[in-house]
C-alpha positions in Angstrom: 77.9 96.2 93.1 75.5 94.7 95.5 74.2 96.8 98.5 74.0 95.2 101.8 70.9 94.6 103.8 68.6 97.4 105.0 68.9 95.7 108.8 72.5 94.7 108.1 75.4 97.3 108.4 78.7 96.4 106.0 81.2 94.4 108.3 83.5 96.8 107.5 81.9 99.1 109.6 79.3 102.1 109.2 78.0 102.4 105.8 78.4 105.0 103.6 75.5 106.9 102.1 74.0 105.4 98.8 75.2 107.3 95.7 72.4 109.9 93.9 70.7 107.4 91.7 67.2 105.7 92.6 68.0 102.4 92.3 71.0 102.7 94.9 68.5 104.6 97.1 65.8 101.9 96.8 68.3 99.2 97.7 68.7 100.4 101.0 65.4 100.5 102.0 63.0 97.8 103.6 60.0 97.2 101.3 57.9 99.1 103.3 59.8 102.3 102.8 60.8 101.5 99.5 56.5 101.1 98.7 56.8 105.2 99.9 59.7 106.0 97.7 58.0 104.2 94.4 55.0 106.1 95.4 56.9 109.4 95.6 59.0 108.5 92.6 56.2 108.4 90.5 54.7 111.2 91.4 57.8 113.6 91.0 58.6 111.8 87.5 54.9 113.1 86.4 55.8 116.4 87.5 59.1 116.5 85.8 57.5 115.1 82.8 54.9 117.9 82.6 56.6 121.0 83.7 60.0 119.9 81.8 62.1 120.1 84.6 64.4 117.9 86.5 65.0 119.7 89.9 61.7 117.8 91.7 63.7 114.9 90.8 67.3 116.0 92.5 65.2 117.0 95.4 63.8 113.9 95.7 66.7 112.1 95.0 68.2 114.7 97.7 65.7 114.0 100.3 65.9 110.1 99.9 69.5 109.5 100.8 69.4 111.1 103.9 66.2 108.2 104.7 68.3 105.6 102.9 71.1 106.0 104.8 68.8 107.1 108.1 67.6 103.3 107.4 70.7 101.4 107.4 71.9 103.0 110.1 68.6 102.4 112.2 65.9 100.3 110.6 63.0 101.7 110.9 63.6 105.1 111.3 61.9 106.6 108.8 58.2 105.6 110.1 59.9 106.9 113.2 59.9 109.9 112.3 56.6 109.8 110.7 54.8 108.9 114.4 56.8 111.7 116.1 56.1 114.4 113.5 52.2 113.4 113.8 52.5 113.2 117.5 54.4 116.5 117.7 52.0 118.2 114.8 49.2 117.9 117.8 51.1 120.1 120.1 51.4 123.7 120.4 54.7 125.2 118.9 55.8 126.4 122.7 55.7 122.7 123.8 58.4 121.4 121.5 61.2 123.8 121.8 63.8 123.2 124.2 65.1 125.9 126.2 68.4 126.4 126.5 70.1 127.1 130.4 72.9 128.3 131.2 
């Protein structure tokens, strides 16, 4: 089954979020974010390799689709997020929450 584009959303309408499996989550990414999933990929399968344990992996795998899809909906939102969590990382705690009024 052939994914669509990263920057081109199923004519169907909205697309659905790729199954667990890192293939289908690499398809759905642009080949910048896909270079930070390899990257991450490896990492995690040395872990899981040494310590004998596959839950890194699901977490990864966990984490991942929520970019995957976060990019197919809006390309380019996962270095997005990456600017505003530096930006916001610079500013005190106080200055980022909301405040809710009544």
């Amino acid at each position: 089954m052939a994914m669509a584009s990263p920057a081109t959303p199923p004519p169907h309408g909205r697309p659905t979020p790729a199954p667990l499996e890192p293939k289908a989550i690499r398809a759905c990414l642009t080949p910048d974010v896909a270079a930070e999933f390899d990257r991450e990929w490896d990492v995690v399968l040395d872990t899981a390799r040494r310590e004998q344990d596959l839950e890194p992996v699901r977490r990864l795998l966990r984490r991942w689709r929520h970019f995957a899809y976060a990019e197919l909906t809006s390309p380019g939102s996962y270095f997005r997020v990456l600017a505003t969590a530096a930006r916001g990382s610079h500013r005190p705690a106080a200055s980022r929450v909301r405040r809710w009024t009544s």
